[in-house]
C-alpha positions as CSV (number, residue, x, y, z in Angstrom):
1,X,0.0,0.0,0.0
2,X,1.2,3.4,-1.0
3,X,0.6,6.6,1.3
4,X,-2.0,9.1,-0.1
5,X,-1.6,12.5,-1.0
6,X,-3.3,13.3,2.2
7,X,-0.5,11.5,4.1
8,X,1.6,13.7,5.5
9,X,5.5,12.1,6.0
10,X,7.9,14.0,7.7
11,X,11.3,12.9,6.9
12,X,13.8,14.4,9.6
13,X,17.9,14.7,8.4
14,X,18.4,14.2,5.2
15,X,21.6,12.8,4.9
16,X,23.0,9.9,3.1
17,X,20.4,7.5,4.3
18,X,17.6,10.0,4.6
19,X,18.5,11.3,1.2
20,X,18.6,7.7,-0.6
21,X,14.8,6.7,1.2
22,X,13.0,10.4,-0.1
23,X,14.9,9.6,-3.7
24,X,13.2,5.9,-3.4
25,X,9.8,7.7,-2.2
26,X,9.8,10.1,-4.9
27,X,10.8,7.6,-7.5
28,X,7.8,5.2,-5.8
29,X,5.4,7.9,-6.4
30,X,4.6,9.2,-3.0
31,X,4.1,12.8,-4.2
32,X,6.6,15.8,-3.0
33,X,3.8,17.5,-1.8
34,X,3.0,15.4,1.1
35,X,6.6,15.2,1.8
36,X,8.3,17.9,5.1
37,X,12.1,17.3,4.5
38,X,13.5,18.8,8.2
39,X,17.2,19.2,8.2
40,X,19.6,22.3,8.8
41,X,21.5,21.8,6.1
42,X,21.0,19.9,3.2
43,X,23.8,19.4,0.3
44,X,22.9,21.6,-2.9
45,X,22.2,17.7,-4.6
46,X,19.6,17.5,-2.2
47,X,18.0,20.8,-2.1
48,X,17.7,20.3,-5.7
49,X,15.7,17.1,-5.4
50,X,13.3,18.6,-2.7
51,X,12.9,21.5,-4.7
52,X,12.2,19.3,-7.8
53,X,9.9,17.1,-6.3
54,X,7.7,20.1,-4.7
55,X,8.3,19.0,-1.4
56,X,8.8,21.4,1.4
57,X,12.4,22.0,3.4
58,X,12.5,23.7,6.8
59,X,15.4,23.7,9.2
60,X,13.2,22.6,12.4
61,X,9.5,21.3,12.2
62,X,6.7,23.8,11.2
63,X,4.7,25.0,14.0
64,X,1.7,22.9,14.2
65,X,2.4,20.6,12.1
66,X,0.9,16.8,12.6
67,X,2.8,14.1,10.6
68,X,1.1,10.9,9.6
69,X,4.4,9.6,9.0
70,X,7.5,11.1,10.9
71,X,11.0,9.3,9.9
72,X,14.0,9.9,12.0
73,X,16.8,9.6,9.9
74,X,19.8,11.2,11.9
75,X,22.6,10.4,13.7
76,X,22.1,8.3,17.0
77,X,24.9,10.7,18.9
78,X,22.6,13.9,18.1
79,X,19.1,12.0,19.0
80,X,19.0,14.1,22.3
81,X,18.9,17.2,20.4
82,X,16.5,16.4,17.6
83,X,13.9,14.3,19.0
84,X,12.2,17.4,21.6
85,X,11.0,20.0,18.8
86,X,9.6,16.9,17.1
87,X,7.3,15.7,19.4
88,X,4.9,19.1,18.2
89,X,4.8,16.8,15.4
90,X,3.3,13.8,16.9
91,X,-0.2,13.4,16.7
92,X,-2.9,10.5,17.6
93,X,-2.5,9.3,14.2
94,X,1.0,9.8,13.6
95,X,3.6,6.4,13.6
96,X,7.2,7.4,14.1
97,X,10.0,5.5,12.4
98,X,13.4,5.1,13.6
99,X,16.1,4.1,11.5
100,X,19.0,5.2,14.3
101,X,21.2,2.3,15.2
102,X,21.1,1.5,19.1
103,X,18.2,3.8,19.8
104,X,15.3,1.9,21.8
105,X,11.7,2.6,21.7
106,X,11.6,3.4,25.4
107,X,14.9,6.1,24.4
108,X,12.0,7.3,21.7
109,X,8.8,7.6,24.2
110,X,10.6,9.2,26.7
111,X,11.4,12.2,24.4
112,X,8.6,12.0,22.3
113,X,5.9,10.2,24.4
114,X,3.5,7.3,23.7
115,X,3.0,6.7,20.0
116,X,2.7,4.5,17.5
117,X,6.6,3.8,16.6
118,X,8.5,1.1,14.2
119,X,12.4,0.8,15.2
120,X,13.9,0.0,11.6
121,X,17.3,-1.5,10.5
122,X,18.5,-0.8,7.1
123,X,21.9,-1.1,5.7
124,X,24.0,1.1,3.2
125,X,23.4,-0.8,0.1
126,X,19.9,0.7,0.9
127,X,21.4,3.5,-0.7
128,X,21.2,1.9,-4.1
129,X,17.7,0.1,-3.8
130,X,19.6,-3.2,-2.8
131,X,19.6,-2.8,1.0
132,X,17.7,-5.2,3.3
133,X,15.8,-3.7,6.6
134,X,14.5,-5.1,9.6
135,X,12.0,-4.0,11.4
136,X,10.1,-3.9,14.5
137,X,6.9,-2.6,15.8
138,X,5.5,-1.5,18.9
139,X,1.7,-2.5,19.7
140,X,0.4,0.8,19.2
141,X,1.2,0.4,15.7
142,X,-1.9,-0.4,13.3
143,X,-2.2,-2.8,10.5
144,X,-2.8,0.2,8.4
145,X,0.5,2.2,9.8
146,X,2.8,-1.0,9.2
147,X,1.5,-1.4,5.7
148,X,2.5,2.2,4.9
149,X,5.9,2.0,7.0
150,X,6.7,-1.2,4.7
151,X,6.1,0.4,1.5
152,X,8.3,3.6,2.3
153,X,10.6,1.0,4.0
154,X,10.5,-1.4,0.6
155,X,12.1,1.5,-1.4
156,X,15.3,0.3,-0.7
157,X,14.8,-3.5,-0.9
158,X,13.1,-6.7,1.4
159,X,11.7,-5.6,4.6
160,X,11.7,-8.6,6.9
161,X,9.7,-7.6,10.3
162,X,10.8,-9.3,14.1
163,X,8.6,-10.1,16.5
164,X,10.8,-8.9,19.4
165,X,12.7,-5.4,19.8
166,X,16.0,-7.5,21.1
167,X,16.0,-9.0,18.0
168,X,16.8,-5.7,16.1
169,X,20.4,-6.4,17.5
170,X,21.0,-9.3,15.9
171,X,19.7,-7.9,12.9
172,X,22.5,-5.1,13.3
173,X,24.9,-7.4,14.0
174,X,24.2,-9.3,10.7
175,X,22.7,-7.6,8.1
176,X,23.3,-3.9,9.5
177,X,27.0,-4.2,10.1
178,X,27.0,-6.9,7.0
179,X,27.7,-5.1,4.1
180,X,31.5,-4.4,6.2
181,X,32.0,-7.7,6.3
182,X,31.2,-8.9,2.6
183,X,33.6,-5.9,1.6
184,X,36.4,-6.8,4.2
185,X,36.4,-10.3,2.6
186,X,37.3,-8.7,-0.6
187,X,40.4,-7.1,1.1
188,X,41.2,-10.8,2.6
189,X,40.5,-12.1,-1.0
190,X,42.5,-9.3,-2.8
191,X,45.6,-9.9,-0.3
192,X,45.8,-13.7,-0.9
193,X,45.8,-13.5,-4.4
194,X,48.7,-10.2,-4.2
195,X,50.4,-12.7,-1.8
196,X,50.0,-15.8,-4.9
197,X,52.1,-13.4,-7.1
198,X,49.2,-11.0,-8.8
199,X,50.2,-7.8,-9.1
200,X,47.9,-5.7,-6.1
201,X,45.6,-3.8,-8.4
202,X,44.2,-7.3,-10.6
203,X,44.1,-9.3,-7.6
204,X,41.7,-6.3,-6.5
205,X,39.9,-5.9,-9.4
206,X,39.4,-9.8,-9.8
207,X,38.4,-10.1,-6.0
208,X,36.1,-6.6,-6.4
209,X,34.4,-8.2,-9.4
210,X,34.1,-11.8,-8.3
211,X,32.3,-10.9,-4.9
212,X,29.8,-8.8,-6.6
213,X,29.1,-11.0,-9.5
214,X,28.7,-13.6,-7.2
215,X,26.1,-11.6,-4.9
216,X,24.4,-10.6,-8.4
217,X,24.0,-14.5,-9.0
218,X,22.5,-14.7,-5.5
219,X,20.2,-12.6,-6.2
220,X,18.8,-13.6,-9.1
221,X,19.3,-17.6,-8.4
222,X,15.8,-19.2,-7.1
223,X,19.1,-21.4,-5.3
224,X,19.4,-21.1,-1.4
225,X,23.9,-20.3,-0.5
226,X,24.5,-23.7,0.0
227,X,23.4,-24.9,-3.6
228,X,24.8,-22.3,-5.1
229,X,28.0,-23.1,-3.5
230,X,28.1,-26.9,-4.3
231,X,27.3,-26.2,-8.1
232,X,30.7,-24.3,-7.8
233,X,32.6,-27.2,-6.2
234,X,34.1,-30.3,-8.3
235,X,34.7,-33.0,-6.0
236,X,38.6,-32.9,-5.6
237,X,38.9,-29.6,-7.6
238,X,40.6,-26.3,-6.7
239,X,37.4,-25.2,-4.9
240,X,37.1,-28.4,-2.8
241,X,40.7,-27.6,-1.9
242,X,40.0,-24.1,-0.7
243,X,36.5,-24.9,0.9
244,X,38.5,-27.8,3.1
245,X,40.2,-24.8,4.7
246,X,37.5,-22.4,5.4
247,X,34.5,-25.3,6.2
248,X,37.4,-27.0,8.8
249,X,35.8,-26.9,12.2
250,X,38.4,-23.4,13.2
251,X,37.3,-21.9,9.6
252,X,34.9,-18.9,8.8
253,X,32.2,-20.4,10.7
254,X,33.4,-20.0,14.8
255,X,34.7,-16.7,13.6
256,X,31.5,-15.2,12.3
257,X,29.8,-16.8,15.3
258,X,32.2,-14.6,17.4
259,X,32.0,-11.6,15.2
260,X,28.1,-11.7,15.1
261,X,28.1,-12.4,19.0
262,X,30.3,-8.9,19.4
263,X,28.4,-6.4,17.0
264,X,25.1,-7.4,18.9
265,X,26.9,-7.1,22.6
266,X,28.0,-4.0,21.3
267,X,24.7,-3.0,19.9
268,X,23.3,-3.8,23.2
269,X,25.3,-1.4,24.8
270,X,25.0,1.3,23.2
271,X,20.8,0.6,23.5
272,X,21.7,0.6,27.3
């Protein structure tokens, strides 16, 4: 379901992440009209799209103002200082969405009291429409207000919905913090191949290429990882060889399980 022109969303910072989800909204068709772009200081490239679009820019949110839709789409360090002149915003009908690593709901009520509110999880990749988000909301939350949350959300790729907040840190831990990973295995990739004899730049440029091709072919395949994997893998070929090393009991797996266990401690934390 897409949000009417009546719908009023309220999209506050509209940086890199904020920026990419009003392009998807705009390219989606929510109208500009219906769209209140708060930020101090947008880039000229963005200014230009809100101006395009017909949407409205302010530096703080229009006095009495009441969003259907309010997206918080800054920083989690300067939460404290944004979230009070919103809560002019929030109305009876209004659901808030916060895509602010580490921020809990109760961090969100507390500043802008008891609403309907959706704690959301994107990653960068969202940035191109090939992000994955997940998603979590609170009981005030109407079937009608998820349905709209999911189809701004969907913009930037699959929305999968948890059925516990906590779980949002696992979600950050894999698929938030994710994208460093895949990329950080093209470094390791890159560096084994420099270290075979390649000169630096084509073992890059092979490694670069054969991780994304290879996440292209994921995402086209109907194939789950694991078949995927095994149509690669001649018995007692090269790939065998290699898979024998990272599959041994002290491969990749124990260390993503210990990588994965630290990013959600850590989100934890910083959730308090």
């Amino acid at each position: 379901m897409s949000p009417s022109s009546s719908d009023t969303v309220v999209l506050v910072g509209a940086g890199n992440m904020g920026g990419a989800m009003l392009s998807g909204w705009l390219k989606s068709g929510v109208p500009g009209s219906s769209v209140v772009v708060v930020d101090p200081g947008p880039s000229p490239a963005m200014m230009k799209i809100i101006g395009d679009a017909g949407a409205t820019h302010a530096s703080t949110v229009p006095a009495g103002l009441k969003a259907d839709v309010i997206f918080l789409a800054v920083k989690p360090q300067v939460m404290e200082t944004v979230l009070p002149p919103v809560k002019s915003a929030v109305g009876s009908k209004t659901v808030v969405v916060s895509v602010a690593a580490g921020k809990t709901l109760a961090f969100l009520e507390k500043h802008l009291g008891e609403a309907a509110m959706v704690r959301a999880m994107p990653n960068t990749p969202a940035m191109i429409g090939r992000g994955v988000t997940g998603a979590f909301a609170n009981p005030r939350v109407s079937a009608r207000q998820r349905d709209r949350v999911h189809s701004l959300l969907r913009v930037s790729g699959p929305v999968e919905w948890v059925s516990a907040e906590s779980d949002i840190d696992a979600v950050t831990a894999l698929s938030g913090s994710g994208p460093a990973y895949v990329f950080y295995l093209v470094e390791c990739m890159a560096e084994a191949g420099r270290k075979l004899g390649l000169p630096a730049d084509l073992a890059m440029r092979l490694a670069r290429e054969t991780v994304a091709g290879a996440g292209e072919l994921l995402h086209q395949s109907p194939d789950d990882a694991s078949k995927l994997r095994q149509n690669v893998t001649s018995p007692g070929g090269t790939t065998a060889a290699a898979l024998s090393v990272l599959m041994a009991e002290e491969g990749m797996q124990p260390l993503f399980d210990e990588a994965l266990a630290a990013a959600r401690a850590r989100a934890e934390e910083l959730a308090g």
